[in-house]
C-alpha positions, 0 to 999 in steps of 0.5 A, spaced: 937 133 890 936 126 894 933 123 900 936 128 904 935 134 901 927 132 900 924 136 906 917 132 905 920 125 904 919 124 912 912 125 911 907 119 911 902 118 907 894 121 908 890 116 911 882 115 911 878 116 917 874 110 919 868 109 914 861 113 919 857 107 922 850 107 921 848 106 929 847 109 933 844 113 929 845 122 932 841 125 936 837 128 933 835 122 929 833 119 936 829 126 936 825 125 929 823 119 931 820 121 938 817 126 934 814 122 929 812 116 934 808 122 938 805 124 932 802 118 930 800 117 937 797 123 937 794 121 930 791 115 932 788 118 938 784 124 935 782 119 930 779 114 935 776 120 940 773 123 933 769 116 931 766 115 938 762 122 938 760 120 931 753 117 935 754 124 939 754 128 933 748 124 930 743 124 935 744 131 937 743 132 930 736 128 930 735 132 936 736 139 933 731 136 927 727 133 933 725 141 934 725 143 928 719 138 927 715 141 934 717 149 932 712 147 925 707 142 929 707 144 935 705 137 938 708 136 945 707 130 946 710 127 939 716 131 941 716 128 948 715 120 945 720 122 940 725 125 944 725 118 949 726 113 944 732 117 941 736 118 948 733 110 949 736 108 941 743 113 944 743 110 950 743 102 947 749 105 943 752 107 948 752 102 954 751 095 955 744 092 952 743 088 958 742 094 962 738 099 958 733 094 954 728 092 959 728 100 963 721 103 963 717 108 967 721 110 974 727 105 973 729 109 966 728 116 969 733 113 974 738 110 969 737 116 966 738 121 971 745 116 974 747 116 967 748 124 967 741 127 968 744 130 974 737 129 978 733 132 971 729 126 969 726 123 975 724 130 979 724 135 974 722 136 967 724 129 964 718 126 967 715 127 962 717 122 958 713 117 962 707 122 963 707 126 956 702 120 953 697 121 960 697 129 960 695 135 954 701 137 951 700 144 953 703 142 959 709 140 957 715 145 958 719 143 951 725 147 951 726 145 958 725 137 956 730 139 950 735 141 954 736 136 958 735 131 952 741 134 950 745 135 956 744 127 957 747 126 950 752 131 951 755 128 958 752 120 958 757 117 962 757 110 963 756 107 970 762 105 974 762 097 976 764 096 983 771 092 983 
């Protein structure tokens, strides 16, 4: 049989496709990626969101150990003296020095109370973190003073600076 009589004589050879360039990449590619750009995002977020409540944690800690040492002494003003130094040494942690080191008396129950005392400290309970060591220490409503110790720490904001 010759050329004519050969039915896949006419045939042409098989050809390759196109080798597949690696770009652009598939969707599904660019889908990973976003997925993994977003979770590192979201890594570093929490990450960062965690180290800043660090000093939260810390002196909510010192605090719970704040009234521990109270329940077994039972001395009002110790907890009162203490309880202002550790919300001074928080705030200094967590605001610019310049504007809490010199406060005293009423200008720090003030800054106190513009920070996130809602109004506590100069007219409430927290007035006796200046007066504690001019009172006798029954007279002091420790719960009360603890409380508003932790909700400061708990939502101490810092002041908004006019633009």
């Amino acid at each position: 049989m010759g050329a004519a009589g050969d039915p896949l004589a006419g045939l042409r050879d098989i050809h390759l496709p196109a080798t597949v360039s690696w770009w652009p990449p598939a969707p599904g590619w660019w889908a990973l990626a976003a997925a993994l750009a977003l979770g590192l995002a979201l890594a570093v977020w929490l990450v960062l969101r965690w180290r800043r409540g660090r000093v939260r944690r810390a002196a909510l800690r010192e605090l719970r150990a704040l009234e521990t040492a109270y329940a077994e002494a039972g001395d009002a003003g110790a907890f009162a003296a203490d309880l202002s130094r550790l919300l001074r040494r928080y705030a200094l942690q967590r605001f610019p020095r310049r504007e809490v080191a010199g406060l005293t008396g009423q200008d720090w129950l003030r800054f106190l109370d513009t920070t996130g005392g809602r109004g506590q400290f100069a007219e409430g309970p927290g007035r006796a973190l200046t007066i504690a060591p001019y009172r006798p220490p029954q007279s002091l409503d420790v719960p009360a003073l603890a409380g508003l110790g932790r909700r400061w720490i708990e939502r101490a904001t810092p002041i908004r600076e006019a633009a």
